[in-house]
C-alpha positions as CSV (number, residue, x, y, z in Angstrom):
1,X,66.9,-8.3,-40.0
2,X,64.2,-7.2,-37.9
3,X,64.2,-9.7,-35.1
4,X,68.0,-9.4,-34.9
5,X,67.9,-5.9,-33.8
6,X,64.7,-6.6,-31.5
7,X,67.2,-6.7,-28.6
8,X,69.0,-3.7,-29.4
9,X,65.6,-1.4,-29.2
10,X,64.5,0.9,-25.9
11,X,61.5,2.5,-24.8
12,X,61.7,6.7,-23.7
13,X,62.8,6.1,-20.2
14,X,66.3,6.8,-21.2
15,X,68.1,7.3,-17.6
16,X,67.3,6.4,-14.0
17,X,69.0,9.5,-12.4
18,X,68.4,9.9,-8.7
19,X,66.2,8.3,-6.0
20,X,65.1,11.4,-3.2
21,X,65.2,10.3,0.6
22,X,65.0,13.2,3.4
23,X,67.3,12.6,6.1
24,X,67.4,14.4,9.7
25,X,71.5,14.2,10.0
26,X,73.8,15.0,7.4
27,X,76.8,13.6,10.0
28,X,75.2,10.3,9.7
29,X,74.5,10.4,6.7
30,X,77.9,11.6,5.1
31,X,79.2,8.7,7.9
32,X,76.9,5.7,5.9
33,X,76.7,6.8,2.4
34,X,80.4,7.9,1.7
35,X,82.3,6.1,4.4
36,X,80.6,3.1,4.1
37,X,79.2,2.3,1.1
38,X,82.6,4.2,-0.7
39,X,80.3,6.5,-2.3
40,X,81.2,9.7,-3.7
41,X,79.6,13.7,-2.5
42,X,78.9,15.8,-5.5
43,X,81.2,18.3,-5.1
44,X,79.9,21.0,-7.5
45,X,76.4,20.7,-6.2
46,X,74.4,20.7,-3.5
47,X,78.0,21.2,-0.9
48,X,76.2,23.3,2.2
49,X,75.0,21.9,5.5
50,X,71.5,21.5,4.4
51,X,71.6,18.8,1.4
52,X,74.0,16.5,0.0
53,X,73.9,15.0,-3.5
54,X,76.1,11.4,-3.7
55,X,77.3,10.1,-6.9
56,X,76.6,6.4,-7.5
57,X,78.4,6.4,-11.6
58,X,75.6,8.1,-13.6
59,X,72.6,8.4,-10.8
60,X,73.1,9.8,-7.2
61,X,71.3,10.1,-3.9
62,X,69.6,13.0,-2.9
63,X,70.0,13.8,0.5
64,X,68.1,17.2,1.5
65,X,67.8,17.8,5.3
66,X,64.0,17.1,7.2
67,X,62.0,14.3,8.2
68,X,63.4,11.0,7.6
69,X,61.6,9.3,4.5
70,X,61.8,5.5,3.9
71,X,61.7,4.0,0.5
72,X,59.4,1.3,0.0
73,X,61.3,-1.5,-1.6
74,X,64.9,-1.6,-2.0
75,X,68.0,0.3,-4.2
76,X,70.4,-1.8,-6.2
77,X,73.5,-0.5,-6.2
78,X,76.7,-1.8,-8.0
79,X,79.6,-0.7,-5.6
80,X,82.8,-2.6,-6.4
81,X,84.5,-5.5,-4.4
82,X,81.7,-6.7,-1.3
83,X,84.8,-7.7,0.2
84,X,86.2,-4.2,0.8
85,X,82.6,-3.0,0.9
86,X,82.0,-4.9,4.3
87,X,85.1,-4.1,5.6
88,X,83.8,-0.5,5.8
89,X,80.7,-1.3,6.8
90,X,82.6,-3.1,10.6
91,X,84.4,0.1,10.3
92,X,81.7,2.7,10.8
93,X,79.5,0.4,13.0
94,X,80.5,1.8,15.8
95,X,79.3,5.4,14.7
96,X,76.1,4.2,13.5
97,X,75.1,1.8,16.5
98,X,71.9,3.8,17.9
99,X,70.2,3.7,14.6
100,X,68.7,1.1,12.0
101,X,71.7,0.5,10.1
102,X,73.0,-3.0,9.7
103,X,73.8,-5.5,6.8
104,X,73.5,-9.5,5.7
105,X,75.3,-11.2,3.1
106,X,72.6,-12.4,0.9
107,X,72.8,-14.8,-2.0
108,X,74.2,-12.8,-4.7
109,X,75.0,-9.5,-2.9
110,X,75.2,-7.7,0.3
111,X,71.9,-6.1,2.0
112,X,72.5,-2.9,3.7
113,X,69.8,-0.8,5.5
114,X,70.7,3.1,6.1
115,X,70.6,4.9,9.6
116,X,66.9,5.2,8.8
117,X,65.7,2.2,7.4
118,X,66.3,2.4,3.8
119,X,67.8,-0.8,2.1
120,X,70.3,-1.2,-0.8
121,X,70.9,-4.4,-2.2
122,X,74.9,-3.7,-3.4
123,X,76.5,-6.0,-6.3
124,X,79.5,-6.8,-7.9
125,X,80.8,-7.6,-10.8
126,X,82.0,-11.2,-9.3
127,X,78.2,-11.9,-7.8
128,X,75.4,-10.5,-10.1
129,X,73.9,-12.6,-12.8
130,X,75.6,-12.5,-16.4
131,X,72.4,-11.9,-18.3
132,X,71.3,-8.6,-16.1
133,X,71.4,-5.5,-17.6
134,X,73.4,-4.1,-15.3
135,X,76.1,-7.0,-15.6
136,X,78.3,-4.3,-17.2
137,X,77.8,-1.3,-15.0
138,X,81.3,-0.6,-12.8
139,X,79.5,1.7,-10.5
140,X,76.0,2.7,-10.5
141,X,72.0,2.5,-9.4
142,X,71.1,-0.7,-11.4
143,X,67.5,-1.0,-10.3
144,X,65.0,1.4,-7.9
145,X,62.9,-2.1,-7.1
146,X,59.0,-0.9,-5.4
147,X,56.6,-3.1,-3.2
148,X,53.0,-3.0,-4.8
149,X,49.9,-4.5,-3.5
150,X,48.8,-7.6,-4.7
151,X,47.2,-7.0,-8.0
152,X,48.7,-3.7,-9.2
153,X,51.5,-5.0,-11.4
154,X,49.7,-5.8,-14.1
155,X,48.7,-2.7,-14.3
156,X,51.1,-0.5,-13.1
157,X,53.4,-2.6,-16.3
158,X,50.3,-1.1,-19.0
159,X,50.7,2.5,-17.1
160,X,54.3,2.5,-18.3
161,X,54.1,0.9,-21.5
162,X,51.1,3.4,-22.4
163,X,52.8,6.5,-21.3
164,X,55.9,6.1,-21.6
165,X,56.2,3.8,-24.3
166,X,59.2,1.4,-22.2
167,X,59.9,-2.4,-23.1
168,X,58.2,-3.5,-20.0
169,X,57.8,-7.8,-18.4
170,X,55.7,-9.4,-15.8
171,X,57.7,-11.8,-14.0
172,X,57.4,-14.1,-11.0
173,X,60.1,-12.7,-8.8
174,X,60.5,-14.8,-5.3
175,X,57.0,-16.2,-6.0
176,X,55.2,-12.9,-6.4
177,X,54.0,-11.0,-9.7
178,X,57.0,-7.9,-10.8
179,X,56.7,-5.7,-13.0
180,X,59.9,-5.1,-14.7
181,X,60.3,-1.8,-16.5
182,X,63.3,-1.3,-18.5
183,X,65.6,1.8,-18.2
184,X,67.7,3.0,-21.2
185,X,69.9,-0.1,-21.3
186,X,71.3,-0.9,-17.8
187,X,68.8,-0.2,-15.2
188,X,65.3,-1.5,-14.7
189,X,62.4,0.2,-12.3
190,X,60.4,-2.5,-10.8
191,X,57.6,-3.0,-9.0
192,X,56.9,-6.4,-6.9
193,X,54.1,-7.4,-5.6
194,X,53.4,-7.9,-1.6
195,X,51.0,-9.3,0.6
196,X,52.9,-7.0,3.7
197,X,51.6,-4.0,4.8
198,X,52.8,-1.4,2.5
199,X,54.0,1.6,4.5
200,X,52.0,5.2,4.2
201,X,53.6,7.3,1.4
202,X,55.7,9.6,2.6
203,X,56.8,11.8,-0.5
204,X,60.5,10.6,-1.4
205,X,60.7,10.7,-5.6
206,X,62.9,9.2,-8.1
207,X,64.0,11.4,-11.3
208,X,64.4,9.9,-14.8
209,X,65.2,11.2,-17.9
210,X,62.9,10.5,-21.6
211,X,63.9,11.3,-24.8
212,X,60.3,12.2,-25.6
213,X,59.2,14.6,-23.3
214,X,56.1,15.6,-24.9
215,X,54.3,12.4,-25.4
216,X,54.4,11.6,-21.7
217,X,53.2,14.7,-20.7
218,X,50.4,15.0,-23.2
219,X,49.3,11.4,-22.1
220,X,49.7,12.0,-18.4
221,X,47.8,15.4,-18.8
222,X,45.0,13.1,-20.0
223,X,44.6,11.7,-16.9
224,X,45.0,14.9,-14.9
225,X,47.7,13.9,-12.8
226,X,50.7,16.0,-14.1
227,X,51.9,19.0,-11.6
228,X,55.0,21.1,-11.1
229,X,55.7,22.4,-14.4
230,X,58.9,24.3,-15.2
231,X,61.6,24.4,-18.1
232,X,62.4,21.1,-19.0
233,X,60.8,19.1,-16.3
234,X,57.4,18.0,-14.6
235,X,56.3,16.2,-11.8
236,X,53.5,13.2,-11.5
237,X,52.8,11.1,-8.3
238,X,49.9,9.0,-9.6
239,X,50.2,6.0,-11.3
240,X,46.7,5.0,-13.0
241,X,45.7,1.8,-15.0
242,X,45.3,3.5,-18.2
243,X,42.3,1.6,-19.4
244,X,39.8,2.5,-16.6
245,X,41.6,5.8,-15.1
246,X,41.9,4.2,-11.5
247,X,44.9,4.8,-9.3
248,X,47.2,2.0,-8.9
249,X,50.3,3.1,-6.8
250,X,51.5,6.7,-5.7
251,X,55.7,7.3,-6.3
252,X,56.5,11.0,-6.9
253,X,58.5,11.1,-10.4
254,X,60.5,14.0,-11.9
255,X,60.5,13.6,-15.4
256,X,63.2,15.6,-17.1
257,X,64.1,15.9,-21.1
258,X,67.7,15.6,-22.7
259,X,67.3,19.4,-22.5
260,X,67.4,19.4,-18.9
261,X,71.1,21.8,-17.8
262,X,71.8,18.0,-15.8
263,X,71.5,15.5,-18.4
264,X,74.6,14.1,-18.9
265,X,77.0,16.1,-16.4
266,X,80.1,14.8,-15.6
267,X,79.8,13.2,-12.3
268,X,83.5,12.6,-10.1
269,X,83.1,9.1,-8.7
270,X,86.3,7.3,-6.7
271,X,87.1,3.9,-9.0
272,X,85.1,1.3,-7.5
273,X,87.7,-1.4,-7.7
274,X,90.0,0.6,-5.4
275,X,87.5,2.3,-3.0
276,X,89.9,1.4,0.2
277,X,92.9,2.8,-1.4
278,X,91.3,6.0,-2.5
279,X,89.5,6.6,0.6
280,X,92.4,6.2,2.9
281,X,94.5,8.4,0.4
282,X,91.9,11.4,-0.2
283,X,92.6,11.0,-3.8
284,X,89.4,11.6,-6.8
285,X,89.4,10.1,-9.8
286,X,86.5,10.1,-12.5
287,X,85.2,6.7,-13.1
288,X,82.8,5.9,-15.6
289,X,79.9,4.0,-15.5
290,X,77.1,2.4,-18.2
């Protein structure tokens, strides 16, 4: 019965929970993130001037206050109707017009850049393909994709299978080599190759959750690239091919356990199927998510 419940199996990575971007104007970015996208403000968390968390299902946005970071790649998002989604989107032009914000309709789901040049790639449950893993997600982050130079998935797909023991592909995505890093059971972390210049790294992190902490750590340790211990959670930036020690790609990454106080909290999202309705009304409901 083995190779029946092959499918069934996942590697440590157990949740994707947040993706970190500094932003300069919390105005702006209450203005993109919760009026238009229909996205939710943690409001137990993070609710002063300074920082703002935004619920996306099960993962959020962190939103401290400073100097604008860029993501380099793209955040899918599954955000409900694309219909109502756009018609937000006209709606807060207007108060968004002197920055880089903007959107296409692409095939399969709506590209929308931020005030500061961050994209999200936002599906549907009408528009996204049957057999992803994030075909049953009603709202949430279904995948945190990263540009790579040419050469590093590869290796970059043996740094994650090594440390953190995760089912991990290399695929031809768009013509290009991706490696494709599975995430508990509905979200993937991948990381496509590009011949473009790859901006400068500018320090924005993503935070995910492993069910063994220890064995990371331990393994990472190795490798001397583990900082900012504390209760429950550390920190790494490097990404090294584990064979030969060399550094492949640098992406800060808060590692937490399932003894973290945040695992699992009850996030309020607005159901994703009536975004408009709520949003006009004021009204909160709790929505689940994968």
């Amino acid at each position: 019965m083995e190779h029946i419940y092959a499918s069934d199996d996942t590697g440590n990575l157990i949740v994707l929970d947040h993706v970190n971007l500094r932003v300069p104007d919390q105005l702006l970015a209450t203005t993109f993130y919760v009026s238009g996208l229909g996205l939710t403000r943690d409001p137990f968390m993070m609710t002063g001037v300074n920082s703002m968390w935004i619920n996306i299902g099960r993962s959020q946005v962190h939103l401290p206050t400073g100097e604008a970071q860029r993501l380099r790649g793209s955040v899918g998002i599954v955000v409900g109707e694309l219909d109502a989604l756009v018609k937000r989107l006209h709606a807060v032009a207007p108060l968004l017009s002197d920055t880089q914000f903007g959107w296409a309709d692409r095939t399969g789901y709506v590209e929308v850049t931020c005030p500061w040049g961050n994209r999200y790639h936002c599906l549907n449950t009408q528009r996204r393909p049957a057999s992803a893993p994030w075909s049953k997600i009603d709202l949430g982050i279904a995948f945190v994709k990263i540009d790579g130079p040419v050469g590093s998935a590869s290796h970059i797909a043996d740094f994650y299978r090594d440390v953190f023991r995760a089912p991990v592909e290399l695929k031809v995505q768009d013509g290009s080599q991706c490696a494709v890093i599975d995430v508990g059971t509905h979200q993937q972390l991948l990381y496509a190759e590009t011949s473009e210049v790859i901006p400068e790294y500018d320090g924005h992190h993503i935070a995910i959750y492993t069910a063994s902490f220890s064995e990371p750590y331990a393994r990472l340790a190795e490798h001397g690239v583990v900082y900012g211990e504390e209760p429950h959670q550390f920190r790494f930036a490097n990404i090294v091919d584990p064979a030969s020690g060399a550094r492949c790609f640098e992406l800060e990454h808060e590692v937490r356990s399932l003894h973290h106080p945040l695992y699992a909290r009850p996030l309020v999202n607005r159901n994703p199927q009536q975004t408009n309705r709520h949003y006009q009304r004021g009204a909160d409901s709790r929505s689940g998510a994968f």
